[in-house]
MOPAC internal coordinates of N, CA, C and O (Angstrom, degrees):
PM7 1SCF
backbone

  N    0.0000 0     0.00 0     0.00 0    0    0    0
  C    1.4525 1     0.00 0     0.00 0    1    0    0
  C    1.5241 1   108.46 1     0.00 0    2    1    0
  O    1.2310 1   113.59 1   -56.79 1    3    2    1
  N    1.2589 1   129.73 1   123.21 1    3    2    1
  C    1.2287 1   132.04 1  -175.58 1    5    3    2
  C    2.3558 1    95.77 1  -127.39 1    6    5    3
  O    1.2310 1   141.26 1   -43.70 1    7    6    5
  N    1.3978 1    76.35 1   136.30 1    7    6    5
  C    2.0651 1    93.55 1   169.20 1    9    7    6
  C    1.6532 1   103.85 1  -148.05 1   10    9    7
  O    1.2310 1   128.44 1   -35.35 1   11   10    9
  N    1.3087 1   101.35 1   144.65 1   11   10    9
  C    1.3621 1   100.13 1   178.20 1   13   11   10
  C    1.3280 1   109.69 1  -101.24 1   14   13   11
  O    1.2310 1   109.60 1   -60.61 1   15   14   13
  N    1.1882 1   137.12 1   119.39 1   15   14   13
  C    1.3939 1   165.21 1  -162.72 1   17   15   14
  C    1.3524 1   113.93 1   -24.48 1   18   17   15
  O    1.2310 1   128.51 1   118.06 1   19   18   17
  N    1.4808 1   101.21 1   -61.94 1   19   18   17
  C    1.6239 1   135.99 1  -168.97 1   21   19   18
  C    1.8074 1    96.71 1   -50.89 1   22   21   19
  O    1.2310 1   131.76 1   128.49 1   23   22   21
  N    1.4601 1    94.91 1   -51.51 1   23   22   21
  C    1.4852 1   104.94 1  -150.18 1   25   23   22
  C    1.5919 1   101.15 1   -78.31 1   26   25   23
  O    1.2310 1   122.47 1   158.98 1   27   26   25
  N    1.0590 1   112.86 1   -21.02 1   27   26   25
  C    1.5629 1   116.28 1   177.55 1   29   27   26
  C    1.5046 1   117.36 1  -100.98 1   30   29   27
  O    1.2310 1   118.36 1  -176.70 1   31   30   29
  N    1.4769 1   120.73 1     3.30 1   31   30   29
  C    0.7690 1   109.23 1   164.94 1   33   31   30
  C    1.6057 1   107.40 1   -95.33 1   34   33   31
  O    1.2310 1   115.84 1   165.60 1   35   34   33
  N    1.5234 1   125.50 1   -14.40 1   35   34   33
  C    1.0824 1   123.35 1  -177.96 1   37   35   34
  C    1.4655 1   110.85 1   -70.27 1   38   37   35
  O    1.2310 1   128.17 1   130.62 1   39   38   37
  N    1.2174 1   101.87 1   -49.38 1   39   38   37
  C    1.5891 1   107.54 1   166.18 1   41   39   38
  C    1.6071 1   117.73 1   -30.32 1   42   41   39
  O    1.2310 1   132.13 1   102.32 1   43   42   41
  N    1.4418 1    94.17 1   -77.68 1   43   42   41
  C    1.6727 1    83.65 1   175.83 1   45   43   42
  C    1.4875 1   149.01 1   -63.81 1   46   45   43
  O    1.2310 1   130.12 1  -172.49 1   47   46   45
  N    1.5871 1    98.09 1     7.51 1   47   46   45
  C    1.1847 1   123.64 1  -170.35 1   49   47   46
  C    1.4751 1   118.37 1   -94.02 1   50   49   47
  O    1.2310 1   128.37 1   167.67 1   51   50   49
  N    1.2407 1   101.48 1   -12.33 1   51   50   49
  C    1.8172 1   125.29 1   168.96 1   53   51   50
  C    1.4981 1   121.70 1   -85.48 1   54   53   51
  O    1.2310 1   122.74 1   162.05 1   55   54   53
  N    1.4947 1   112.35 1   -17.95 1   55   54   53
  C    1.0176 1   128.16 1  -167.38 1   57   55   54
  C    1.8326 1   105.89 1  -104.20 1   58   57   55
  O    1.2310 1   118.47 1  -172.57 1   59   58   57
  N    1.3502 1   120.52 1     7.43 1   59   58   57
  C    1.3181 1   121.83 1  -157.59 1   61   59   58
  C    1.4376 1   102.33 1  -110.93 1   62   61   59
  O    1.2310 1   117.91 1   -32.59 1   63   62   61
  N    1.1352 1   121.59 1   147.41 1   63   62   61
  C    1.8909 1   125.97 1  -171.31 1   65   63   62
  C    1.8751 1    89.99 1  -141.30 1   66   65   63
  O    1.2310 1   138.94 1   -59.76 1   67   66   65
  N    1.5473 1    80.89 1   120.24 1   67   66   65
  C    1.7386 1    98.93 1  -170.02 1   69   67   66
  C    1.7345 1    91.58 1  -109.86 1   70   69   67
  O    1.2310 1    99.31 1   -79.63 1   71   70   69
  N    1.2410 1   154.88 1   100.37 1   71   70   69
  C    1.3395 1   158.17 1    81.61 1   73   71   70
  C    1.8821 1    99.65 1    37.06 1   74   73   71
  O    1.2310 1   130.00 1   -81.85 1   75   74   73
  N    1.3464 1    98.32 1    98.15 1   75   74   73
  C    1.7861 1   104.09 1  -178.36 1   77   75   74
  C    1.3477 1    97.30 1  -159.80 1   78   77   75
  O    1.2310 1   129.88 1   -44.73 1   79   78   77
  N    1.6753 1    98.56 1   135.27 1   79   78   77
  C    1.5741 1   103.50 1  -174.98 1   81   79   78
  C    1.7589 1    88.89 1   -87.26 1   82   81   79
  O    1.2310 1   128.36 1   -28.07 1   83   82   81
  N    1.6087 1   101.50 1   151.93 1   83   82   81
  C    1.5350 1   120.54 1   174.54 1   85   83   82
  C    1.4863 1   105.18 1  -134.53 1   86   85   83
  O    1.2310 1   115.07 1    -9.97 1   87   86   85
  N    1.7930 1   126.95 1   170.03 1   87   86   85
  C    1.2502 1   126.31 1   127.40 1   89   87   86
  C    0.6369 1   129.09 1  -104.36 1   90   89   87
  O    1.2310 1   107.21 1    23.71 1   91   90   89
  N    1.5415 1   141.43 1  -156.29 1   91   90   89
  C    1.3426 1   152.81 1   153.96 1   93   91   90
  C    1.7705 1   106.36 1  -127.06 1   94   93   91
  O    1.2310 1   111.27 1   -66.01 1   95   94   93
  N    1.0515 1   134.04 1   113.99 1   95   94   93
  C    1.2182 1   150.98 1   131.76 1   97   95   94
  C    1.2969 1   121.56 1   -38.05 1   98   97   95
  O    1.2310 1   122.10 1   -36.46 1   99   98   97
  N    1.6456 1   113.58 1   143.54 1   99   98   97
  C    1.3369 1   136.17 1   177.06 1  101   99   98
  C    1.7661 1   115.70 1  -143.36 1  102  101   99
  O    1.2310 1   118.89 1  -104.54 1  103  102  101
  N    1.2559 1   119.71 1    75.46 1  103  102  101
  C    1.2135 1   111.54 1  -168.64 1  105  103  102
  C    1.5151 1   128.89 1   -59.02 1  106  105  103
  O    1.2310 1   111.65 1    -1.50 1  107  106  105
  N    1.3080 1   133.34 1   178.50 1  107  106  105
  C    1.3756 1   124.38 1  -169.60 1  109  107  106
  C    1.2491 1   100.70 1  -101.70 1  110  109  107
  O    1.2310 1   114.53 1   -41.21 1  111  110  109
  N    1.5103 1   127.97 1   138.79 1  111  110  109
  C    1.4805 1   135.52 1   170.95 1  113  111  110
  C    1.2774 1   127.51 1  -109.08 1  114  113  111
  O    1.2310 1   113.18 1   -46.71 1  115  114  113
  N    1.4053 1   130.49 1   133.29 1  115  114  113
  C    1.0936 1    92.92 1  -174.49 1  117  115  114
  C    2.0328 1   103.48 1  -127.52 1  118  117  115
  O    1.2310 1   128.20 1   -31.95 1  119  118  117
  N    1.3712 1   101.82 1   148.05 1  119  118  117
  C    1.3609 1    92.42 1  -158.88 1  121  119  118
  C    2.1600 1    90.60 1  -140.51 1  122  121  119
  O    1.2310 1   138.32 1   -28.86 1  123  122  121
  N    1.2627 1    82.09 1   151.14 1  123  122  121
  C    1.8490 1   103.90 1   166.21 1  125  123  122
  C    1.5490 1   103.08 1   -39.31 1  126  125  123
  O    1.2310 1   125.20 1   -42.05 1  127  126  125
  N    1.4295 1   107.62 1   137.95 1  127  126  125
  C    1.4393 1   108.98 1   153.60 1  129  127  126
  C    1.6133 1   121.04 1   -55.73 1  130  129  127
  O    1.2310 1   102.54 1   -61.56 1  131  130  129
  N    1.5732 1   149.59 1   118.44 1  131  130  129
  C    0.7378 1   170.05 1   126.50 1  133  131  130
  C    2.0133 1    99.73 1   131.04 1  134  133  131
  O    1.2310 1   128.10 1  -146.31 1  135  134  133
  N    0.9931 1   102.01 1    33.69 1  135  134  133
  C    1.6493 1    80.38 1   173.08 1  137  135  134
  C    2.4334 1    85.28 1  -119.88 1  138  137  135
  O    1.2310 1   131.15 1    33.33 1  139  138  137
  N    1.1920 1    96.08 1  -146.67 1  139  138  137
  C    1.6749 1   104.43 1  -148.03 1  141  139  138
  C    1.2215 1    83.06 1  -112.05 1  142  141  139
  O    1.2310 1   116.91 1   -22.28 1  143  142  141
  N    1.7247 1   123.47 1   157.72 1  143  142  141
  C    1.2984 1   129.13 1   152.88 1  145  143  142
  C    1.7144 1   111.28 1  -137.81 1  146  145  143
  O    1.2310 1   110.95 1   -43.85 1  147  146  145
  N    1.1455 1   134.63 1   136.15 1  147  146  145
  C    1.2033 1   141.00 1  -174.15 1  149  147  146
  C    1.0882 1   124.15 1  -125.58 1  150  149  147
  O    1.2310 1   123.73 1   -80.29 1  151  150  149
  N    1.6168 1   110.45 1    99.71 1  151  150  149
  C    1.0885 1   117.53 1  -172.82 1  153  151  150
  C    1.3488 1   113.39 1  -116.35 1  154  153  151
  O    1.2310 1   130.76 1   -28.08 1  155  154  153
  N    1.5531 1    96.85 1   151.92 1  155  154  153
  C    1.7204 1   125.85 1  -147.69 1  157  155  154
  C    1.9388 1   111.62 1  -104.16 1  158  157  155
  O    1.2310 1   116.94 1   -70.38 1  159  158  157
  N    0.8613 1   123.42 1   109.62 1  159  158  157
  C    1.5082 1   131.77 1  -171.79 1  161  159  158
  C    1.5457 1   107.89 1   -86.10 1  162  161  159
  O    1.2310 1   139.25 1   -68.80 1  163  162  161
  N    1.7113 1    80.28 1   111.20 1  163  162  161
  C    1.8756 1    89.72 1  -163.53 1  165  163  162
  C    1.5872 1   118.14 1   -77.47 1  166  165  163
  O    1.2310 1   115.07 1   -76.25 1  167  166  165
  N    1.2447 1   126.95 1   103.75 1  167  166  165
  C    1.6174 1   119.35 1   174.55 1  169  167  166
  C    1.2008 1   119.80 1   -81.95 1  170  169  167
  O    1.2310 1   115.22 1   -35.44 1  171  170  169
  N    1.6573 1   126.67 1   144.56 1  171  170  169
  C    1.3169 1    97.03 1  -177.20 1  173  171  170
  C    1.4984 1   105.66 1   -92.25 1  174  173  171
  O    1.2310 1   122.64 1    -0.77 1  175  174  173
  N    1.0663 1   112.55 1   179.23 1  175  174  173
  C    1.9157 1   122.63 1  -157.21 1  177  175  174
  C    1.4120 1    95.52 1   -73.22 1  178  177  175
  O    1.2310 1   109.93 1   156.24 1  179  178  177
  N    1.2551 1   136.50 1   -23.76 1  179  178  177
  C    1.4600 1   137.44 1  -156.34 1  181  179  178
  C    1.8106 1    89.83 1   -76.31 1  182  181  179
  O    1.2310 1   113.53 1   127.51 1  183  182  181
  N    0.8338 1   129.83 1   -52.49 1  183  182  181
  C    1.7312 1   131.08 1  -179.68 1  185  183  182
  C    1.3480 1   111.94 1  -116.57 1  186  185  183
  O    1.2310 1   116.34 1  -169.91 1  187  186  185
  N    1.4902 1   124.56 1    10.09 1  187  186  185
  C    1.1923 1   101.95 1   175.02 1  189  187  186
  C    1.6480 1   127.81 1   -64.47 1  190  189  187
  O    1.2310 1   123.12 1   155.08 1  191  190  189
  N    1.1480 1   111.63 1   -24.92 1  191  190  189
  C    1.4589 1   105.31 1   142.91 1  193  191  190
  C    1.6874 1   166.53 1   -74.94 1  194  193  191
  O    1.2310 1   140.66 1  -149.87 1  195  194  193
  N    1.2404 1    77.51 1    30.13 1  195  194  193
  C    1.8622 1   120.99 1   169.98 1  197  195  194
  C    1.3425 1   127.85 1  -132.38 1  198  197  195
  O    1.2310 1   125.25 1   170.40 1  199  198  197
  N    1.1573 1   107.52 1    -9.60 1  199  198  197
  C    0.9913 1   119.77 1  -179.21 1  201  199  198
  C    1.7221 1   127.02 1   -94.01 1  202  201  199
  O    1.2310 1   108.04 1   -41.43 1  203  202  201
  N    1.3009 1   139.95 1   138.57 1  203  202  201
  C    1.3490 1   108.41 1   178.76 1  205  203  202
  C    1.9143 1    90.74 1  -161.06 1  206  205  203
  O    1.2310 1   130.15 1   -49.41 1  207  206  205
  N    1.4483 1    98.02 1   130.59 1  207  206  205
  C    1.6431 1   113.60 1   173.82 1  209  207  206
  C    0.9570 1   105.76 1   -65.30 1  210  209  207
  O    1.2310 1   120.87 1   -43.13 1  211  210  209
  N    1.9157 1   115.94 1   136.87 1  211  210  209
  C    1.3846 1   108.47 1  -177.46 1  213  211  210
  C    1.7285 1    92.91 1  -138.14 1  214  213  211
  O    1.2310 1   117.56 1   167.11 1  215  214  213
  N    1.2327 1   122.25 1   -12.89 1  215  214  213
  C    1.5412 1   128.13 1   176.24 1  217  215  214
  C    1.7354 1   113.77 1  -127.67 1  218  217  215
  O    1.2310 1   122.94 1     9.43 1  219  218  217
  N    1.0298 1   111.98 1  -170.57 1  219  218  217
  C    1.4003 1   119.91 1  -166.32 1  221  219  218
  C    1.5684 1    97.36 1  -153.92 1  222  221  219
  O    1.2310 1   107.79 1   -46.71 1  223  222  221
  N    0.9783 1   140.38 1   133.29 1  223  222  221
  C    1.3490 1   147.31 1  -171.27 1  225  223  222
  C    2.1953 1   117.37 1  -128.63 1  226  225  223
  O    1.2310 1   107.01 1   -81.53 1  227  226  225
  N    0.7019 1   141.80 1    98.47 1  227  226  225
  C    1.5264 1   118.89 1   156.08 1  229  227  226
  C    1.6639 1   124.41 1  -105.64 1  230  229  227
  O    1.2310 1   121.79 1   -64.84 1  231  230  229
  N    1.0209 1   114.18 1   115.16 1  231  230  229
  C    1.7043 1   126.34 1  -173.65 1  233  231  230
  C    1.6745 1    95.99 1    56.95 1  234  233  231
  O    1.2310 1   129.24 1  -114.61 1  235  234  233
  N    1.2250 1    99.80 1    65.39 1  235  234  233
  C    1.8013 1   108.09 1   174.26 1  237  235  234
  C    1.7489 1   124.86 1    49.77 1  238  237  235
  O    1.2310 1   129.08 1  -158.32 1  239  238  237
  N    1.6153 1   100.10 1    21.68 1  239  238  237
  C    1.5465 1   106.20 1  -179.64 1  241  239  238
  C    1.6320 1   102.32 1  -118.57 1  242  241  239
  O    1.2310 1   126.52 1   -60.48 1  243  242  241
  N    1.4717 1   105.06 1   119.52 1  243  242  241
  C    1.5175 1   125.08 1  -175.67 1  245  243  242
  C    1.7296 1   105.12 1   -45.66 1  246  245  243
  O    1.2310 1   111.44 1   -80.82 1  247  246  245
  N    1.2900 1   133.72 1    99.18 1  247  246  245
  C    1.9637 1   125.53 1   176.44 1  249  247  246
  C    1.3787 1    96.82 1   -89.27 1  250  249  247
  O    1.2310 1   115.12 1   167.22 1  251  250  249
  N    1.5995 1   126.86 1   -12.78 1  251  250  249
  C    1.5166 1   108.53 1  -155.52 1  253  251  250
  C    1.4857 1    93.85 1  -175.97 1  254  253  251
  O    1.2310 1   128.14 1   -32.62 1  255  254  253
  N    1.2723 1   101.94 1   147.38 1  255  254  253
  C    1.6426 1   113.89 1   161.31 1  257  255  254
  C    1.7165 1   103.51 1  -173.20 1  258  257  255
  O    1.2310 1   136.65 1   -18.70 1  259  258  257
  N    1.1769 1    85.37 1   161.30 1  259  258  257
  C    1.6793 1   107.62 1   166.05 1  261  259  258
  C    1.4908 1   129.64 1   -90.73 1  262  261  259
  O    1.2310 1   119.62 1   -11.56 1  263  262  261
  N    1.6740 1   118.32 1   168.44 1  263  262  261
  C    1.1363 1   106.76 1  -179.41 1  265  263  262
  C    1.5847 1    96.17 1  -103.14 1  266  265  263
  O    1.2310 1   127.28 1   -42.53 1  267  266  265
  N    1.8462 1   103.60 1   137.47 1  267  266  265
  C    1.4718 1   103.53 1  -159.58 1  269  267  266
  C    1.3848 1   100.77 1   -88.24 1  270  269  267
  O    1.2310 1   108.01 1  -163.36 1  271  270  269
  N    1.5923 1   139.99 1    16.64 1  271  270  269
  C    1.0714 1   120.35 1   167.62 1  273  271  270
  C    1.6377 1   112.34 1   -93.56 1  274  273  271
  O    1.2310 1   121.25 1  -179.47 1  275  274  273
  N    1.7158 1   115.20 1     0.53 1  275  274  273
  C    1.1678 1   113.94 1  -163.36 1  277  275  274
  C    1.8354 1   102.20 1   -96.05 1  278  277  275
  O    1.2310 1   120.10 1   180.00 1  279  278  277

């Protein structure tokens, strides 16, 4: 039986769930009275690809969400 090392360790390396505290960030904007400001919900890079915003919250009152099958 022959495996090459590299390749199996990559394998199992996809399969691994590492337990790490994160936040998410919301920076402050600051914009004109009546024009738009768009603000960006900061993930950090370590999961930002698992991760995905689906609500919007201020002082625990729902402003926004998505539909989570989309």
């Amino acid at each position: 039986f022959f495996y090459d090392s590299h390749e199996l360790r990559l394998t199992l390396i996809k399969n691994w769930i590492v337990k790490q505290y994160y936040e998410v960030q919301v920076y402050d904007e600051y914009v004109i009275r009546g024009n738009t400001a768009v603000l960006k919900c900061q993930v950090p890079s370590f999961v930002r690809d698992y991760v995905r915003v689906t609500s919007w919250l201020v002082d625990d009152v729902l402003i926004s969400s998505t539909n989570a099958n989309s």
